[in-house]
N, C-alpha and C positions, 0 to 999 in steps of 0.2 A: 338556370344560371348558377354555377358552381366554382367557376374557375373564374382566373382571371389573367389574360395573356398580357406579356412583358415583353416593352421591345429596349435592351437598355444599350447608353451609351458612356464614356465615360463621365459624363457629368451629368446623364441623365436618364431618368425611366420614365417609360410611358405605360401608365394602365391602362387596360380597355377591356370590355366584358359586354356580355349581350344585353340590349337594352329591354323592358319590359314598359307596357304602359301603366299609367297611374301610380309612379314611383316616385321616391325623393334618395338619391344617393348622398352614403356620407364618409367620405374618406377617413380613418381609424387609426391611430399609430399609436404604439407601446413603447414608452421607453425606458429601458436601462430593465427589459424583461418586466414592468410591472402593467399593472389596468391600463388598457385604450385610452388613449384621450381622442377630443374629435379634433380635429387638424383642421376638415374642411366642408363645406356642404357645397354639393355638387351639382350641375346645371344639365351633365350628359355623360353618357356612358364611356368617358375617357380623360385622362387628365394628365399630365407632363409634368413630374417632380423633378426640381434640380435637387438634386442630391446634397448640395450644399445646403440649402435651404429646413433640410430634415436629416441633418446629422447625425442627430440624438437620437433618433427612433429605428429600432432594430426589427424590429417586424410592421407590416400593417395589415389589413382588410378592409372591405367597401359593405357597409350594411346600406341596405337599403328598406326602407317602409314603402307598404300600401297603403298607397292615401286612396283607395275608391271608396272605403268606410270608417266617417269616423269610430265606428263601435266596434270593430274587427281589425283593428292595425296589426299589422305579421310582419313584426322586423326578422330580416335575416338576414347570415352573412357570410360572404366569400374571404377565405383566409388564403392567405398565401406568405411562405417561409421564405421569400427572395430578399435579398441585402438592398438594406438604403444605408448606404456608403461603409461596406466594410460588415457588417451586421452578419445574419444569419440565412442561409443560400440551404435551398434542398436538393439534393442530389439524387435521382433514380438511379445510379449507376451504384449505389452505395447498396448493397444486400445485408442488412444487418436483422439481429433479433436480441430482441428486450422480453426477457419475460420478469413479474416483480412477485412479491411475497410479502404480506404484511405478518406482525405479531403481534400481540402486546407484549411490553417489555418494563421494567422500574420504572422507564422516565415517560412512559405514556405509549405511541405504538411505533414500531420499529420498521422500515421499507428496506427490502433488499432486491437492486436490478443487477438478476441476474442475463450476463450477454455474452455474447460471442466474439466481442472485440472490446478493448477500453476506449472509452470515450473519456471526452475532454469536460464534459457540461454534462447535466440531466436536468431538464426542466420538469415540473409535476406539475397538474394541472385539477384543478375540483371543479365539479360543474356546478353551475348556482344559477336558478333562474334559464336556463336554454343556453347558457355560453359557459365558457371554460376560463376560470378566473385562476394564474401562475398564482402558485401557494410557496414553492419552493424550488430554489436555484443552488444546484451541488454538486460538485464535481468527485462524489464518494461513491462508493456502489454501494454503500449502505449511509443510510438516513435515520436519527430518529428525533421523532414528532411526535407532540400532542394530538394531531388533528386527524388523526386515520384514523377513522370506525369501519365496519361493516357495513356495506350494502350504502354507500356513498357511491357517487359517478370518479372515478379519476382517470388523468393518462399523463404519461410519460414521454418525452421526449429526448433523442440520445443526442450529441453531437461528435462530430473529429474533425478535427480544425473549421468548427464554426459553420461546420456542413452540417445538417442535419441528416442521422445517417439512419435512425429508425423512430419507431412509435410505436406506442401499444397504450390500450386500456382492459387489459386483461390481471386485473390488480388478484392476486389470488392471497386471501385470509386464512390465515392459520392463527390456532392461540393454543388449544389443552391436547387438541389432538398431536402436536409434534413431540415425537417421542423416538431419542435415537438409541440403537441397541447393536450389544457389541463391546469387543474390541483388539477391533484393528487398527485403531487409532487414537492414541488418549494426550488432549490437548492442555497441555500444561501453562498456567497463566500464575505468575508471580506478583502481586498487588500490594503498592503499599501506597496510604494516603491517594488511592485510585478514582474514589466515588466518583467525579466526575464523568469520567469518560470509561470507566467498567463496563456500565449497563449498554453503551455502543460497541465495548469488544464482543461481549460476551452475544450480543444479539446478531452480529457477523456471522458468529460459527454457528449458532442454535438454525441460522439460515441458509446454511450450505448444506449445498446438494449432498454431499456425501453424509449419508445417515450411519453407517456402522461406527462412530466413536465415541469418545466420552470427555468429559472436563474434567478439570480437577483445577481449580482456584488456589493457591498459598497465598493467604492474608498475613503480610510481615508485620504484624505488630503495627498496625494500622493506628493510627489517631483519633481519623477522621468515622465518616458511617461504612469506611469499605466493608466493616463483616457485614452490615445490616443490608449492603447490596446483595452482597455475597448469598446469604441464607435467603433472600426474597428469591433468587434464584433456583438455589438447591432445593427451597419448599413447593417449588412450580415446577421443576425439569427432572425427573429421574435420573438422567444420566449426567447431573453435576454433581461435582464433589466439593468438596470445602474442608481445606486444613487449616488453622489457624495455629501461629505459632510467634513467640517472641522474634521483636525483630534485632535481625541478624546482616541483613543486606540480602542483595539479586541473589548472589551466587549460592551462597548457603539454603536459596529458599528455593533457586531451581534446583539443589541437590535431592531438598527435601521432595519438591516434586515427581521427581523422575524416583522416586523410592515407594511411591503412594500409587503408583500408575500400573496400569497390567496390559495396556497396548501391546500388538505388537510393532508399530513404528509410534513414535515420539514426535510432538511437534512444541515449538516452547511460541508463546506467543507473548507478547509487552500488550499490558495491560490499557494504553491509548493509545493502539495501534488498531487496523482493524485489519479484517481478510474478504478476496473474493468467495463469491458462493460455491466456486467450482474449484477452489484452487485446492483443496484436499483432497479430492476428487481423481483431480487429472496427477499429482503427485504421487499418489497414490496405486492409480490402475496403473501408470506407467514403471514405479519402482517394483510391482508385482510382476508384472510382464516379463521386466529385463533381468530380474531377481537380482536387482541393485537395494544397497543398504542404505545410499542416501539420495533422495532426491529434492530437487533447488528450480524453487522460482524467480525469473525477473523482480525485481522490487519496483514501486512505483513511490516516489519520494513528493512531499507536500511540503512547503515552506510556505510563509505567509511572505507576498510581494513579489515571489518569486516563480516564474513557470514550472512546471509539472518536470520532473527526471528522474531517469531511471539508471538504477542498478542491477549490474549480470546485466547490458544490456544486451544481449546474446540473440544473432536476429538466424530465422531457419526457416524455413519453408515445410521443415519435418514439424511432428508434433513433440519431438524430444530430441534432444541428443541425449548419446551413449561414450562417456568417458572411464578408462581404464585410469590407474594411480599415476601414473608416468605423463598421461597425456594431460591429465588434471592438473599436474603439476608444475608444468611445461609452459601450459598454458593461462594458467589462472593460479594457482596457490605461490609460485615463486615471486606473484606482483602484487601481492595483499598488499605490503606498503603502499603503493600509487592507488589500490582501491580497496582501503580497509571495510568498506561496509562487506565485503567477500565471507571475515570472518563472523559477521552476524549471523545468530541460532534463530530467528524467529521465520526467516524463508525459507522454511524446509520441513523435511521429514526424515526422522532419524530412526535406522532399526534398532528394539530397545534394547538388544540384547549388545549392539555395537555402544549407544550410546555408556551403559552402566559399563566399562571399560575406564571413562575417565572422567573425574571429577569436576565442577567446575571450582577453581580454587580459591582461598579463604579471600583476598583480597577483591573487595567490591567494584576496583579499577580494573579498565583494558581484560574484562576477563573471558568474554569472546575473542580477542584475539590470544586468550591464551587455551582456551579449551578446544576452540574448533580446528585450528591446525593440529592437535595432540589425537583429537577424535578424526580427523583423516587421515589418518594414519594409518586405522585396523580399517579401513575400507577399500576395497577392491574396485568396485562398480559404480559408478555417479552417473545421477538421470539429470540433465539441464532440460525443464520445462520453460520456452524463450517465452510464454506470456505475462503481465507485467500481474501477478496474483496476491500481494500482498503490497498494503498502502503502510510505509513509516508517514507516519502522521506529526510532523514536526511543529505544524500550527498548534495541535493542542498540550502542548508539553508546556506546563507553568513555574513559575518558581520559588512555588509555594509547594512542597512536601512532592511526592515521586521521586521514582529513583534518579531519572534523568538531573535532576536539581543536586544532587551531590556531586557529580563532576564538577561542578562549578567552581566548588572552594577549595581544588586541591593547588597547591603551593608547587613551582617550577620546578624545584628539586624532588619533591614528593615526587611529582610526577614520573621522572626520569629513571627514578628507581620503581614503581609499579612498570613502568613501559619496561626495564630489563630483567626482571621477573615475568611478566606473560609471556616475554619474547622467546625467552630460555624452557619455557614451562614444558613443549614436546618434547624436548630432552630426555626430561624424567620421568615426564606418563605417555611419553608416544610408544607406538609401536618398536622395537629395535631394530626390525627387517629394516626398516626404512629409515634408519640413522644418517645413512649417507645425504638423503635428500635434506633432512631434516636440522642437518650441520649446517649445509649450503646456504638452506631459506635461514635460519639463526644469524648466519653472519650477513648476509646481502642485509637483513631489515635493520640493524645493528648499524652496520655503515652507512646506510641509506639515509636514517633518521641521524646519523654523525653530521651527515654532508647537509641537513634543514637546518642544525644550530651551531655549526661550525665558527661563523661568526660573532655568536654571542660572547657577551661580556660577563655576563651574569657566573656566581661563583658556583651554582651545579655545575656547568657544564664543565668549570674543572675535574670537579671528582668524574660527570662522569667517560671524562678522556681516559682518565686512571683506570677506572674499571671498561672500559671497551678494550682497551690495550692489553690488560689483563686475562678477560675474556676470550681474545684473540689468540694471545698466547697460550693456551688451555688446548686451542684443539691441533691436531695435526691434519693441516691441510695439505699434506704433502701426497696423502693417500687419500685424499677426495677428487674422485672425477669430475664433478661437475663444480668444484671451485675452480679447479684448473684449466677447465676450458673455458669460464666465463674469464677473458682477459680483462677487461674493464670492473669486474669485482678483484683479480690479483692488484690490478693499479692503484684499485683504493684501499686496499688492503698496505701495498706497499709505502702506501703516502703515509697513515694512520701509525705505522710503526714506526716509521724515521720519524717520524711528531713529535 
């Protein structure tokens, strides 16, 4: 007796399973993913739940004992993943693979499930006693805990939409042995006031498949114990680096970074964010293949209250696309307004020799959107990887010291002048082949962001009507192609002057 057949309706399921003699059944449900409770004691091998009745509980099973001795009782039990109202359903039709990696790490030991699809949930599981008791509920592909040792029982559970779509207990430990060599890829991570959530970036990459790269930390003039993560680090892993340097802000420390590095591609990663185990990986063989300089993955985006979204959500059946400047541009670089996360540096991989071309600039505002347009510029080839391989992790962003917490206090006017400074910024470090395009995208974001505050009252947006008017007047659009075919950017252009 191993299973348990289901016949359900909408209001209700019926269990039934083979009966054995000298037994006592007991119907089991879990709720809200945590321990069994007993629901019910059972009189025969069948019982009829209304579904109403057990809302609450997302999974169940039927144990049963042998009563023929008292001095030998052998409880065991039939699990089954089927939903009591909306819960958790298993799917054979689902082919999935989980495989995981533990380590130790600063904050105790580190899990990383690597898969072949993103799931929605990972349930973990410890065994204690002959059953499997839920430890921990995450929808990260990296985890880290206290509670992972060596040579414990565990398994994993993957889901997509509430399907359960694999399992494994194939937990594989690592700790002194992982050692990566090389560089072809050197990961650059900018920290300041980090400690928190360091020891979970930093244990992402130390767990990705891809072994030929290296780290290299900038600790900005940190407060808090960042260096003292930083160095527990660099004193365990051969291939972490550690610069420590007065703080300066993001940009100045990603300069610093990308100058300390010997990679040949560049990847810049935010400090409580994390990555897939494979997304360097597949970025990687694929930018080598196509002999592309940059290549970009899907983002998978985390807010607290809010479902799971993605950025570049770029769907293909291929394992990559292949864009030229013109179709990049076409396509995705002239609509960065409507989806600024586009110009964000931490989903990618940059060749280093493309990236040392342009700086990121002194102001600690809007400054991906002002280095990433200027740095596609000298780029030819772009690889879009459509899988979702890097997590912005917006739940753990506080507002207590990181860099994220200084956007907070900038002042409306402040603002408006960093935003026409990054916007301008490929002007002057873009390539010049590509001026024409680069006019175009300047003025569309320029009017764009005119037509968001148009109606304010507030006394920036006087000034900055003056200087967009200004700005405007600067370029000749009369020998721009592609101003003049966008007719709905001349119409706004023509409103803004008669203004």
């Amino acid at each position: 007796m191993d299973t348990i057949n289901i016949t359900e309706t909408e209001e209700q399921l019926v269990l039934s399973w083979d009966s054995m003699d000298n037994v006592k059944y007991y119907l089991e449900g879990k709720s809200n993913y945590f321990n069994y409770e007993l629901i019910s004691i059972l009189d025969n091998n069948e019982i009829t739940l209304n579904k109403n009745d057990y809302k609450d509980y997302h999974k169940y099973r039927i144990s049963y004992v042998d009563t023929s001795s008292d001095k030998d009782r052998i409880v065991k039990q039939i699990e089954d993943t089927s939903l009591i109202n909306n819960g958790i359903t298993s799917n054979s039709n689902i082919n999935a693979n989980i495989n995981t990696k533990i380590i130790k790490s600063y904050q105790g030991y580190s899990l990383s499930l690597i898969s072949d699809k993103v799931y929605d949930k990972y349930l973990v599981y410890k065994k204690d006693n002959n059953r499997y008791i839920l430890i921990l509920e995450s929808d990260d592909f990296q985890i880290t805990s206290s509670i992972f040792k060596e040579n414990e029982t565990y398994y994993a559970e993957a889901f997509i939409n509430n399907v359960l779509a694999g399992k494994t207990d194939e937990f594989i430990c690592h700790d002194e042995e992982i050692n990566k060599t090389g560089n072809k890829l050197s990961v650059i991570i900018p920290a300041y006031n980090a400690s928190l959530f360091l020891p979970r970036t930093l244990d992402s990459v130390i767990l990705s498949s891809f072994d030929n790269l290296n780290i290299t930390v900038v600790n900005d003039g940190s407060t808090d114990n960042t260096l003292e993560v930083c160095d527990w680090y660099k004193n365990k892993y051969s291939f972490i680096n550690v610069v420590n340097k007065e703080n300066t802000g993001v940009s100045e420390t990603r300069n610093v970074g990308v100058k300390n590095v010997d990679g040949d591609y560049i990847a810049f990663l935010d400090s409580d964010d994390i990555v897939h185990p494979n997304m360097y990986s597949l970025l990687y063989d694929s930018a080598i293949k196509e002999y592309a300089n940059v290549s970009i993955a899907k983002t998978l985006i985390r807010e607290n209250d809010k479902e799971p979204s993605y950025v570049l959500n770029i769907k293909s059946d291929n394992n990559y696309l292949v864009y030229d400047y013109d179709k990049m541009f076409n396509e995705h670089i002239k609509n960065t307004f409507d989806n600024i996360y586009f110009v964000a540096v931490w989903n990618k991989i940059v060749k280093r020799e493309i990236a040392l071309k342009v700086r990121f600039p002194k102001s600690n505002y809007f400054e991906d959107s002002a280095y990433t347009p200027a740095l596609y510029t000298y780029v030819d080839k772009f690889i879009f990887v459509p899988d979702a391989l890097y997590i912005w992790d917006k739940r753990k962003r506080t507002t207590v010291g990181t860099y994220s917490s200084t956007y907070k206090s900038i002042k409306f006017e402040d603002s408006i002048s960093y935003y026409l400074t990054a916007t301008c910024y490929p002007l002057i470090h873009g390539d010049l082949s590509k001026r024409e395009y680069v006019i175009y995208d300047v003025i569309r974001d320029l009017l764009n962001y005119f037509e968001k505050i148009k109606d304010s009252k507030d006394p920036g947006v006087v000034k900055y009507k003056a200087k967009l008017l200004t700005l405007i007047n600067l370029f000749d659009m009369t020998n721009n192609r592609l101003v003049k075919e966008d007719k709905d950017l001349m119409n706004k252009i023509e409103f803004v002057l008669k203004g």
